[in-house]
N, C-alpha and C positions, 0 to 999 in steps of 0.2 A: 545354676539354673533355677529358674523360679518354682516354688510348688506348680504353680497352674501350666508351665511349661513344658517340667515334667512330670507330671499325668497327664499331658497329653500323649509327646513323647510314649511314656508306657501304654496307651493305650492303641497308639498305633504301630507299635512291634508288635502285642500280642495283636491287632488283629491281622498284621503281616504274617505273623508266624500260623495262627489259626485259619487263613486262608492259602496257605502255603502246606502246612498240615492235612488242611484237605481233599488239596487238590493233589498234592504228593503222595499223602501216605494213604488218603482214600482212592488212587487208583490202585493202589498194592492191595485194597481192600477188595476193592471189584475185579484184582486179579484169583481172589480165592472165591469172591462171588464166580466170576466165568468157569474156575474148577467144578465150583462144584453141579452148575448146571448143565456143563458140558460132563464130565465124567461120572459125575453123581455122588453119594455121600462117603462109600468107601474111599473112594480118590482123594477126595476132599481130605479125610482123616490122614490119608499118608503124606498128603501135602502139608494141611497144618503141623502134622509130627515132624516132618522133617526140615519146611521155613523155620520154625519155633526152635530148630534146635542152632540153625545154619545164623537166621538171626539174629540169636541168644550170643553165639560166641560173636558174631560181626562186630555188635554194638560193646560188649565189656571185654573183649579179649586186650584190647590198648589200655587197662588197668587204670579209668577215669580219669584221662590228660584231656580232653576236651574236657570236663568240669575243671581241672584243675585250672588250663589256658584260659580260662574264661576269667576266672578269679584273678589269676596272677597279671595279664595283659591287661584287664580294668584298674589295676593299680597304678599307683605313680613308678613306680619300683617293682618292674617282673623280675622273680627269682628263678623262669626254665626259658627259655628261647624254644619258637617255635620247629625250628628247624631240630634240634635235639629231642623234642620232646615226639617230632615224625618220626624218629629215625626209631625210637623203642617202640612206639604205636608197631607200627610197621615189622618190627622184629617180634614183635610176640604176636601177632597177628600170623604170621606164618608158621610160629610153632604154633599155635591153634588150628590152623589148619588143615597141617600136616598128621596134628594129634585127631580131629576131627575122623576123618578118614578109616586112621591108620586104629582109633578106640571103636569106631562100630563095625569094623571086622574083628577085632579082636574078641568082644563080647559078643560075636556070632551074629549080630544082623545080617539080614536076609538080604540078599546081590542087589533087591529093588530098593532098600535102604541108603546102601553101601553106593550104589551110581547117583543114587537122587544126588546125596552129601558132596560127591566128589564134584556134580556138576555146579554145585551151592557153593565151594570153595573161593572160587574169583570174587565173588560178592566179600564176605570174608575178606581177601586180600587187599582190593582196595579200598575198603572200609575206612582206613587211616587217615588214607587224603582227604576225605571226605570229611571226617571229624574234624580235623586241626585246621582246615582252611574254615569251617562252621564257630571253628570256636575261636577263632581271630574277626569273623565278622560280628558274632554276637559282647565281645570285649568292647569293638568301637559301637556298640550299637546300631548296626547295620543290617537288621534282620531279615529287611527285602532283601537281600542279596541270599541266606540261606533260604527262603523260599523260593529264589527261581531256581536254585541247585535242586529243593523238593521236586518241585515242578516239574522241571527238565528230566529230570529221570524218574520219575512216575510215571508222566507221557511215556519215556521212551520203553520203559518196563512193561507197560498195560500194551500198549501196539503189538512190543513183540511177543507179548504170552497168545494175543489174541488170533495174531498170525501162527504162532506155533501150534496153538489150539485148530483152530482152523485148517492147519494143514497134516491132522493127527500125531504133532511128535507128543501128545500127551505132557507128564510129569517133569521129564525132562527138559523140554525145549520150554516150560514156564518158567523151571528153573536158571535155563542159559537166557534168556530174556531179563531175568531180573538181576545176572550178572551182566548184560550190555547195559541196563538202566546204571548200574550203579559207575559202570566204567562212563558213562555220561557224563553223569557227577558228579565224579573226581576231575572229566577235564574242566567241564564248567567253572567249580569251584577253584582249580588253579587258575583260571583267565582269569575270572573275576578279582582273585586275590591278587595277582599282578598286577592288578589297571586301580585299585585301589589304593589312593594319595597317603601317604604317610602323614599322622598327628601330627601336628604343630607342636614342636618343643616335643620330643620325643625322646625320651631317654632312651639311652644305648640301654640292651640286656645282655648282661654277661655269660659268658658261654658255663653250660652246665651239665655237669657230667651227667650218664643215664643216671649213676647209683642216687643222684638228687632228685633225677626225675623221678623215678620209680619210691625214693621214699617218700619223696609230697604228692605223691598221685598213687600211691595204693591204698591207703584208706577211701580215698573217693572210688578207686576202682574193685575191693570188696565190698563198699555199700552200693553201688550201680548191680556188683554182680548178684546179689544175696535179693536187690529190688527186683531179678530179670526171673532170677528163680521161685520170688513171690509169686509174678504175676503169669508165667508160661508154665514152670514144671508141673501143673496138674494135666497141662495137656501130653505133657512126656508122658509121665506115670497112667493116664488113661489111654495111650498108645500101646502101652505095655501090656494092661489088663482087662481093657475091653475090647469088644470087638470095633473094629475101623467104624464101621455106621455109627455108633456111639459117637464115637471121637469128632466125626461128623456133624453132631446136632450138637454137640458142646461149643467146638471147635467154633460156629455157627452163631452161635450166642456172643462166644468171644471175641470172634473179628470185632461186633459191632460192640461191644462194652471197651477194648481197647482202643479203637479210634475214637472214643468219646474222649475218653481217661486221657490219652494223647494230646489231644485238643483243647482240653481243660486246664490239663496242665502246661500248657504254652505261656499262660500268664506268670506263671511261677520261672520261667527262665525267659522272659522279656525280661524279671524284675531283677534276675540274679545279678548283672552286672552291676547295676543301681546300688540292690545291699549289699556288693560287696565292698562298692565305696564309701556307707556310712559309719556309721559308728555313733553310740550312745544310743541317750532319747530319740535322734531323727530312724535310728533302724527300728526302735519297738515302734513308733507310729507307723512308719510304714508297711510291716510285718502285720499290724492290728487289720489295717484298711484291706489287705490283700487278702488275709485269713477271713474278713467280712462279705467281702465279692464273690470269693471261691464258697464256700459253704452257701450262699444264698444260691449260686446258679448250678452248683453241681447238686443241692436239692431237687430243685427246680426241673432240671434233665434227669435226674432219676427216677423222680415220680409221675415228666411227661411219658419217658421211655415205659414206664412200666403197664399204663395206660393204653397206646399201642405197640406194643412186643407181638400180637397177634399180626396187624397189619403188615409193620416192618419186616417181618421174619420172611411173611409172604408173597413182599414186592422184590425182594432181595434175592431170595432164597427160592421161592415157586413153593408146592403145596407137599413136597415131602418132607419138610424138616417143620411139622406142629409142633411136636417135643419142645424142639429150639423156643418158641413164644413163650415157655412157661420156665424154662429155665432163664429167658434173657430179661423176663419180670423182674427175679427175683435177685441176679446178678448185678443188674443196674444198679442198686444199693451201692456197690462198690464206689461208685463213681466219688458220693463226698469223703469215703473212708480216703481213699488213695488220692485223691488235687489235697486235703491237709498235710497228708503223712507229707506228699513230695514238697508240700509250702514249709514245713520243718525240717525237712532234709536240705532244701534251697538255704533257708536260715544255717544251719548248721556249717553246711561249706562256706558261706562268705564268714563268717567268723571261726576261720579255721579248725574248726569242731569237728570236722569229717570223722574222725574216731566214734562219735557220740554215736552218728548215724549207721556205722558200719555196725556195731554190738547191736542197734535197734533192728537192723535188717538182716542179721545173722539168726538172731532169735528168732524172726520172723521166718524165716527162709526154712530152717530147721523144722520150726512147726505146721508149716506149709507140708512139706515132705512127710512127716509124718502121719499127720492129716488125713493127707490123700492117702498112703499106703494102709492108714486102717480103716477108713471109711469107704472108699472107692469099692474093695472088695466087697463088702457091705453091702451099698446101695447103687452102686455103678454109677454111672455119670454126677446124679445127685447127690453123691458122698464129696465129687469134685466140686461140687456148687457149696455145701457146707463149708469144707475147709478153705476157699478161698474167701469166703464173708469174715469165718473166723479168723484167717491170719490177718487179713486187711484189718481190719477193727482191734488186733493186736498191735498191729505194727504202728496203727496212729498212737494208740496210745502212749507205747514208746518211744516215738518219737517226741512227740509233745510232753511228756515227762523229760526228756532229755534238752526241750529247747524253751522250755518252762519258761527260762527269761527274756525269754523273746517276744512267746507266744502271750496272744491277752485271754484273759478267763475263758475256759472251753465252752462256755454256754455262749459267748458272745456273739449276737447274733441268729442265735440258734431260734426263737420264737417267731422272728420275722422270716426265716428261712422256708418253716414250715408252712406257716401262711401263704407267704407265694408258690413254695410247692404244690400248696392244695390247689390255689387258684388255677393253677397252671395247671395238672391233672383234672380239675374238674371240667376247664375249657378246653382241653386235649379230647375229653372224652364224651362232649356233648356236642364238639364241633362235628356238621354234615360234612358228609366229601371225600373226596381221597384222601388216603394219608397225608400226601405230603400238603393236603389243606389243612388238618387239622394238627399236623407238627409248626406250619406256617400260624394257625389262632395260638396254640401253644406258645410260639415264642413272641406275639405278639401281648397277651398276656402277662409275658414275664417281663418285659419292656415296663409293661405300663405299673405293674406292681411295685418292678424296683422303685421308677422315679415318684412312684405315690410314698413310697418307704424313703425315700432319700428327704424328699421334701419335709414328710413329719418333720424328719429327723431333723434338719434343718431349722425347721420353725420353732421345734423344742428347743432347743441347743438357745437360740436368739433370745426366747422368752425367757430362759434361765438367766440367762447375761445377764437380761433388762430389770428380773426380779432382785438380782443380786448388787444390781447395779446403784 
């Protein structure tokens, strides 16, 4: 495939997957918005504690075979078949469940706990299907197919939290609704993957026993689990130690800094298939250009976002969660720390490194927990805002230390990044109107910055040729 081919190609998976992200995982967003303006901020708190935990184990409980399927199926030569690699998804998914449950009674959570988790369990179970039919369309490159899976059970998740809402089951019936969304998405995902043509010239994959699966997919599946407890366990350990309102106006902050983070990072797994097939020079060039895109717009949205955090928090949220404005200022930051660290973790699994990344996000993970346990007490919520700035800005580091050969100079890019953030913040924050007018000049701005920065760049690069020439 030609460069100009594929950058297009890439650039229309991530915006498949980017508008499939937000039409999918931003209605799961405005299922904790409707929490919490229907029940209010303490609700709200038991819902994010308890989605954040039900979630947490859904997505890493199958020990990272969807990263692995991804990797191995874009090969000429798969080492797991996907059908073996469902059947352990699947089997440890239900000892997660089962442990789920059966661990927050035994550590004494409260019966409102202990019902929420049990009714979150289905979600949990078919999680599997879900992943390994996601991670066979993302190997052929067929991303609009995992966004209509997004999609299809967004919709059908947000409908029926709103009906459940609506009809007062409260906590629970949001939570049986986004168990119907997700049995959605598992049958989607299987139709679609049956009606889906087999490659041309398609090697046979040999059958592989779990104990392979599980040794080539647990290092990706301790650094997915060590990334989940990066970026949720503060909201666990402030469930713990503050009061629900609290957890509430954090909580509050963090829907909307991880649907960013989410979204941002969708370019990094459009591209994973891509580097998992290169090799050499062609992977550091590609790696370069990506690490330049990501840093200049996850700039760019951290310093629109922090610009209106007042506005947002407001249109969102309604006028009890201010708090929220001042913490999702400063949260926002997050955004370019976490789209690098996952663009070096992406590097790291195509070139079978997953080890690297799992020690990088262990450390992280550990100091995260930490963190929070000595600072939370401390400052409460804003000990929670400290320690996730610090682990995130750890965790780049290590990772980029560990993918060093990959990565190009950590400044790169970094001057032109700030520039357009300013721009972008400054026109964010001079633009009249509603928010959503001046997040519209916002990215309007950023538009035009980038292609005034590509052209330079362009013209420089050409004039050097001609000088040298």
């Amino acid at each position: 495939m030609s460069g100009s081919t594929a950058a297009r190609r890439l650039a229309l998976n991530t915006g498949t997957l980017v508008g499939g992200g937000l039409l999918g995982q931003g209605a799961k967003g405005l299922i904790a918005i409707a929490v919490g303006r229907e029940l209010g901020p303490a609700q709200l708190g038991v819902f994010t504690f308890v989605w954040t935990i039900a979630a947490l184990v859904a997505q890493y409980a199958p020990l990272g075979i969807g990263h692995l399927l991804v990797r191995e199926l874009s090969r000429e030569h798969a080492r797991v078949a996907s059908g073996d690699a469902l059947r352990v998804a699947a089997s440890m998914s239900l000892l997660a469940a089962v442990g789920l449950v059966a661990g927050a009674r035994l550590f004494g959570a409260g019966d409102e706990i202990v019902r929420a988790l049990a009714v979150a369990t289905p979600y949990v179970l078919l999680s599997p299907i879900v992943i390994v039919h996601t991670a066979r369309f993302h190997a052929r490159e067929r991303m609009e197919l995992d966004a209509v899976v997004q999609i299809t059970e967004g919709a059908i998740a947000l409908l029926g939290a709103l009906v459940a809402l609506r009809a007062g089951h409260g906590l629970l019936g949001v939570l049986a609704a986004l168990g119907v969304g997700r049995a959605t998405g598992a049958g989607v995902s299987w139709w679609l993957d049956r009606r889906l043509p087999a490659p041309p010239a398609a090697p046979p994959v040999a059958r592989s026993s779990w104990r392979e699966v599980v040794r080539l997919s647990l290092p990706m599946g301790g650094a997915s689990l060590f990334t989940a407890l990066v970026s949720r366990v503060d909201l666990v350990i402030l469930g713990l130690l503050v009061a629900a309102a609290d957890v509430g106006i954090y909580g509050a902050a963090a829907v909307v800094v991880a649907l960013l983070a989410d979204t941002t990072n969708e370019l990094n797994r459009a591209a994973y298939p891509r580097l998992s097939r290169l090799a050499g020079p062609h992977l550091g060039a590609g790696f370069a250009r990506l690490w330049r895109v990501q840093l200049a717009f996850t700039t760019a949205a951290a310093a629109g976002l922090s610009v209106l955090a007042g506005p947002i928090v407001e249109m969102l949220f309604g006028d009890g969660f201010g708090e929220a404005a001042r913490v999702l200022a400063v949260l926002a930051w997050i955004l370019p720390l976490r789209a690098l660290s996952h663009l070096c973790g992406i590097g790291l699994y195509a070139v079978d490194r997953a080890g690297a990344r799992t020690r990088a996000t262990g450390v992280a993970a550990g100091l995260n927990v930490a963190a929070n346990l000595a600072l939370v007490p401390m400052f409460g919520l804003w000990g929670a805002v400290i320690a996730a700035l610090l682990t995130d800005a750890v965790l780049l580091a290590l990772s980029a230390h560990y993918g060093r050969d990959l990565r190009p100079a950590a400044w790169t890019g970094l001057a032109t990044s700030l520039v357009v953030g300013s721009i972008v913040a400054a026109v964010a924050a001079l633009a009249p109107g509603h928010v959503l007018v001046r997040i519209a000049a916002g990215t309007v701005a950023f538009a035009g910055a980038a292609a005034a920065t590509r052209t330079g760049r362009d013209t420089a690069r050409r004039l050097r040729t001609e000088v040298s020439s």
